[in-house]
N, C-alpha and C positions, 0 to 999 in steps of 0.2 A: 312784490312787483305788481303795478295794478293791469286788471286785463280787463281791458276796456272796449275793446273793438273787436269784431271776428276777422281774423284772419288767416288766410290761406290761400299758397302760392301755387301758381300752376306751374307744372314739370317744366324744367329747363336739360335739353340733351346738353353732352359732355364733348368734344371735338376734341380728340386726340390722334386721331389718324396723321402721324408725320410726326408725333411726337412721343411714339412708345421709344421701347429699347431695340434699336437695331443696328447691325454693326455699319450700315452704310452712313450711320452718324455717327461714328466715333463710340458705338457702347462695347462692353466688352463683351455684350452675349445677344440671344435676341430674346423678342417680350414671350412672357408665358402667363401673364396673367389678364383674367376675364375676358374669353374667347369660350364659341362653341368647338374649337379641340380638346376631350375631355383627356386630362392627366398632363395636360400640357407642361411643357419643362423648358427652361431656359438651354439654348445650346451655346456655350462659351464658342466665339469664335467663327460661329457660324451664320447665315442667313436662313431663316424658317419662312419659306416660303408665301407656306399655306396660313402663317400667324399675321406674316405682313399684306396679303391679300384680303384677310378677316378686316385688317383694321382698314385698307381701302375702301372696302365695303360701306366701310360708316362714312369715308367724306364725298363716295362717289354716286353712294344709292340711298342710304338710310337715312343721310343729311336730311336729303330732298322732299322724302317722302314723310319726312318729321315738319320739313318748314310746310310741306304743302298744309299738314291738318293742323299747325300750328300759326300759322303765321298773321292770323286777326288777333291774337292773343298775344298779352306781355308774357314773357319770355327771359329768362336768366341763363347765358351759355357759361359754361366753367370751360375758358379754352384755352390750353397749354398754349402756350407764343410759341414755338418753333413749327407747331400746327398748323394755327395759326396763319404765319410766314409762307405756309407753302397752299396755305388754302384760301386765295383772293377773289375767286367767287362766292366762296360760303361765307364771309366777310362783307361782301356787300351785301350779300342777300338779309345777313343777318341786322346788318345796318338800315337797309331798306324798310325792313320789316318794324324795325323801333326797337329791336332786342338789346336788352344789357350783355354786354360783354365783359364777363371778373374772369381775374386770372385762376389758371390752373394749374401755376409753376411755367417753372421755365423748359422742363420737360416731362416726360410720362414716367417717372422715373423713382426707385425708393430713396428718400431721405433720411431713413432711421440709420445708417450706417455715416451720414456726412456730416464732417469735424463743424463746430460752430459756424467758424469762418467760411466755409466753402458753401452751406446754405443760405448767409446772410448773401453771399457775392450772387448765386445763384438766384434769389427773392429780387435781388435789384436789378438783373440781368433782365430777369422776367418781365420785371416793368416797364425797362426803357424800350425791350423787342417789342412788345406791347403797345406799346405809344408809339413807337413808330412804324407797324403794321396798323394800329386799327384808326390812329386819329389822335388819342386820346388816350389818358392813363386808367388805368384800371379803377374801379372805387371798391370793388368787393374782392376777396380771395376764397378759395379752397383747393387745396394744395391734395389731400384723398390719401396718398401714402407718405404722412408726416413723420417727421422725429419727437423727440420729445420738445423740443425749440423752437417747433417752426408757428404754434398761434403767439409766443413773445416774440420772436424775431418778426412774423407780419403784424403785429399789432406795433411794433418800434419803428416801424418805417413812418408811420404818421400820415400812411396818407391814403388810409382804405378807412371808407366808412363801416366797412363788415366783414368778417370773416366768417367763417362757417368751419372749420376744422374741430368740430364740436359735432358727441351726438346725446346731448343730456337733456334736454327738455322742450317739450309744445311751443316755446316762444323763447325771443332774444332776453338778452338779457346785458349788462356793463361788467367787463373788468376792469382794475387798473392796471396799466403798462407805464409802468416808470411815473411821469408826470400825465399819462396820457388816458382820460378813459375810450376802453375800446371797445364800441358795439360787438355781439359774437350773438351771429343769426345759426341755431342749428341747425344740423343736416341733417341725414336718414341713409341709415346702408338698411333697413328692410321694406320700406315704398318705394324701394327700387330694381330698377330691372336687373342689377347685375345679378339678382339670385337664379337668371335664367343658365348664369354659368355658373352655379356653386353649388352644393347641397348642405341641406337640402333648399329647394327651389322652384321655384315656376317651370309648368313641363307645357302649356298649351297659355294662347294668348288671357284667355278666360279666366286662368288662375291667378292672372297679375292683374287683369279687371276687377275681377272679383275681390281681391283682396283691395286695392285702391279703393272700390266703392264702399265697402264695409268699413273701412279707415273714414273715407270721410264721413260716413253717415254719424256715426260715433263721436268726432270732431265737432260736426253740425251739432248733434245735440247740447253738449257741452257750452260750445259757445265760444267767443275768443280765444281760440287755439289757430296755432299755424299747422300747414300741413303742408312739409316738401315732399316729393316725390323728383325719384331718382332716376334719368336717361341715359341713355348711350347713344347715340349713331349706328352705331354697330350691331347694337342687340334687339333694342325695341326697334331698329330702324328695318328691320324683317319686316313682310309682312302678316307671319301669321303674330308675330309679336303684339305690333304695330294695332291689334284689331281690339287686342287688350285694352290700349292705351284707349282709342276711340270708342271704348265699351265707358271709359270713365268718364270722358271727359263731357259724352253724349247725359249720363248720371248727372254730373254737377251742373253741367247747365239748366237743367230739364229740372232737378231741384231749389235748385237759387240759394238766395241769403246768404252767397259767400263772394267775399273780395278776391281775385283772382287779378296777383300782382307780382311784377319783378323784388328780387330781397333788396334791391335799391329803394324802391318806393316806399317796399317795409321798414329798411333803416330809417328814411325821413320823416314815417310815421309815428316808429316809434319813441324818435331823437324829440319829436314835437310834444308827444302823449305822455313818452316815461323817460325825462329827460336824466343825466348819471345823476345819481343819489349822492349827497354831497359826503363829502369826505372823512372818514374820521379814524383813527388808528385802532387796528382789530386787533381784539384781545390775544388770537393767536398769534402774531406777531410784533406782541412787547415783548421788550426784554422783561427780566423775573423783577426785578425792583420796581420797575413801574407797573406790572400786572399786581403787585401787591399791593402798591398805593392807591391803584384803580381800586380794585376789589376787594380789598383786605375786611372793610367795613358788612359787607355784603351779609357776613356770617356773623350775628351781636360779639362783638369783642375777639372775634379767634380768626385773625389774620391768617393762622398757619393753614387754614382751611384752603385759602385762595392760595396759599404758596405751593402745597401739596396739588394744587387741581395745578399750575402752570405746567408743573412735571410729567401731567398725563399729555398724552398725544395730539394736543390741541390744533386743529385742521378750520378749515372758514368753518364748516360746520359750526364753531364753538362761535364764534362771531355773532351768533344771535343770542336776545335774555333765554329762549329754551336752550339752545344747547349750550350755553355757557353756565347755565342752571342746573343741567345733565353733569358738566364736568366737578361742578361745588357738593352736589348730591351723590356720587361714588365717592368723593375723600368723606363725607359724613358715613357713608352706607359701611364704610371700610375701617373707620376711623376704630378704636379701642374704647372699650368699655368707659374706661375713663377718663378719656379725649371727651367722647357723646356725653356724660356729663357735665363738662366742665362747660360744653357748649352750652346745655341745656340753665345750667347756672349763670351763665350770663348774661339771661335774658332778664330786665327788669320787669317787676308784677303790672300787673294793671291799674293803670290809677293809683299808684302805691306812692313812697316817701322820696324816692329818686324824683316821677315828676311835679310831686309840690315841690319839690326845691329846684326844679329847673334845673336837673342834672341827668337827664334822658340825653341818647347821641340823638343828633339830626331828624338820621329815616323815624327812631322809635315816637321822637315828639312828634311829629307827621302823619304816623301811621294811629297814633293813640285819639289823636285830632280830628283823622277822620270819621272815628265812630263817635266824638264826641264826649270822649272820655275826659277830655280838657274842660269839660263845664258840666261837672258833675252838682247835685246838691248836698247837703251835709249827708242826708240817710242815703244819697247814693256812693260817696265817700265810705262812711261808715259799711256799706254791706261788701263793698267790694272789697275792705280792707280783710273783713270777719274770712270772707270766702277768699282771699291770698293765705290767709293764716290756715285754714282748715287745709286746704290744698298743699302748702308747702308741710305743713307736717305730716301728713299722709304720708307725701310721696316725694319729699326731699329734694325737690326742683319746684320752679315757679312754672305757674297756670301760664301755656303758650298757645296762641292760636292767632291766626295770620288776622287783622283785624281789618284789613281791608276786603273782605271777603266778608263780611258781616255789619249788623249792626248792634248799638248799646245793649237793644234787648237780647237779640240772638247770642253774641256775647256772654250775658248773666245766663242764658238758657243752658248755654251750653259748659260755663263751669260749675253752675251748680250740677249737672248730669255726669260732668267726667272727674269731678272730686269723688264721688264713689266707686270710679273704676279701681281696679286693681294696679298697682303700679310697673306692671311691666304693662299693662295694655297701656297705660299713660306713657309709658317710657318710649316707646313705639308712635304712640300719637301724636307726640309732641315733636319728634325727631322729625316725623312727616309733615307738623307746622311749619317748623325751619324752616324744610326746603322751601315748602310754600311761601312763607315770607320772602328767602332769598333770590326766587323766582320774581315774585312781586318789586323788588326792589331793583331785580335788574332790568325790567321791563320798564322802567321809570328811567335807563340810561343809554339802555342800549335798542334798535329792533328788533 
């Protein structure tokens, strides 16, 4: 993925105040997660007073005091629609201000326990409450207590530029969803504030400055990296919290050279810059018959090579020519004594009597070509044939060495030096050719 541009997004707080777990909406307990009540528990049945006042907190005081130091700035709210719904000044304010507003579900609520169906119903509910509180449909999500379903189930709806239910890498990157590629901008659960409710965690505003500043300076150096950082209403929206955040934001300005934008802006940049990578069927998801017709070749003549690697645990990981190289290199590493030869025997000599008669496969006429081994002169015929004989009788297999990795001369250098090796250190060296080669080769097919 190319990284092309610096990138890095300024904190977007979280509005959930109206939309945790409380029984006066219909839940069956109240919220107990990420609050300054330490041990906090969910009470089936009950109203928690002191939990539901915490999260007023954030749309009645912390909102305010987050738009006041934010609000010349782009801005990303993650704001749950039932929130939302009941919060129509912080909605204009936020609209006034120019802020993007992606959804944050439909409620504050876990979805790792809801049947497929009931989070798809719920994703859509989110949307239409959503559009029809804010104006407009959502174009980004982060949903924060996912199932396993919920970045396929919002990337199938087809109608968010981004999601963020992701926290694996510095910059966005494409999946595919069905026929669909779909941007996924990550997020951050440690540049953010909720570790002022966790442990371990932030105990004074300074220590989530501190650490925000030191994040991005790091970034900065680096160079085209994104950098989220995580709000609440509730938590930074304190003020000795809140002093943190001003501690950072005073930093990045004061140092520059950073883009400071909504993850909207950054979708459209990156949809422009690193548009999906065009399609093609991943090794990890052929079936075995067409994995072995792809690759069968990979290995000179030993098919079973590529059928044995199918059977290993092949993940996208393997989707690229190193890791798909990784998986062909354990069935060799593992293979039987007389598997590894039979491989090592199947490799024709160099410049020998298979390619004067134009009876090399494909890659090997390709790969012989490129050193030039295809316009040899008579005394370079003749030496290379002396030195296959001397070699093969030694050591009972043909002279291997990846030839694209060299040339004609380096080549002769180096099988006249490893003809006097001893034959297990050849045995060994050549085995490590292989790979080499079949590395080489898949690099020529796949990324």
């Amino acid at each position: 993925m190319a990284r092309r541009r610096p990138r890095r997004r300024l904190p977007g707080p979280q509005l959930r105040g109206g939309g945790e777990n409380c029984v006066l909406h219909g839940d069956a307990a109240s919220e107990a997660f990420l609050s300054d009540i330490a041990g906090a528990a969910m009470w089936p049945g009950l109203r928690h007073w002191n939990m539901e006042s915490i999260y007023e907190y954030g749309a009645r005081a912390g909102f305010w005091r987050l738009h006041r130091l934010m609000r010349d700035l782009p801005v990303t709210i993650y704001g749950v629609a039932t929130a939302l719904a009941r919060s129509p000044e912080q909605v204009a304010a936020m609209k006034a201000a120019g802020w993007e507003i992606a959804s944050h579900g439909l409620k504050w609520v876990e979805h790792k326990d809801m049947p497929e169906e009931v989070e798809r119903a719920q994703i859509a509910e989110a949307i239409r409450l959503h559009t029809e509180v804010v104006g407009e449909p959502p174009r980004g999500w982060y949903t924060g207590r996912c199932s396993a379903n919920t970045v396929r189930l919002t990337a199938e709806t087809g109608q968010l530029d981004w999601i963020s239910d992701t926290y694996d890498d510095d910059l966005p990157y494409w999946i595919e969803a069905g026929e669909r590629d779909q941007l996924v901008i990550p997020y951050t659960l440690e540049a953010n504030d909720m570790r002022f409710a966790v442990a371990p965690g932030w105990v004074t505003g300074r220590d989530f400055g501190d650490y925000l500043c030191d994040t991005f300076d790091v970034l900065h150096e680096e160079g085209g990296r994104m950098f989220s950082v995580g709000l609440h209403c509730r938590l930074v929206g304190r003020p000795g919290k809140a002093a943190g955040l001003r501690q950072f934001l005073k930093h990045a300005q004061q140092k520059g050279g950073a883009w400071f934008a909504t993850r909207g802006q950054i979708a459209a940049h990156w949809r422009a810059v690193n548009p999906p990578p065009p399609r093609h069927e991943r090794p990890s998801e052929m079936h075995r018959k067409a994995f072995v017709a792809a690759f069968g070749g990979i290995v000179e003549h030993s098919p079973w090579v590529a059928d044995r690697a199918w059977s290993l645990e092949l993940g996208p990981a393997h989707d690229s020519a190193t890791g798909l190289a990784n998986a062909l290199a354990r069935v060799l590493r593992t293979a039987s004594r007389e598997e590894q030869l039979g491989v090592l025997r199947a490799h024709p000599d160099l410049a020998g009597k298979l390619a004067a008669a134009k009876r090399l496969t494909a890659d090997s006429t390709s790969e012989q070509a490129s050193a030039g081994l295809d316009d040899l002169t008579e005394e370079e015929v003749e030496r290379f044939t002396v030195l296959n004989n001397a070699y093969m009788d030694r050591h009972g297999f043909p002279f291997i060495i990846a030839v694209r990795d060299n040339t004609k001369a380096s080549i002769l250098s180096a099988f006249e030096r490893r003809t006097a090796n001893d034959s297990e250190t050849e045995f060994a060296e050549a085995l490590r050719q292989v790979e080499r080669i079949a590395e080489l080769r898949l690099k020529a097919v796949l990324p």
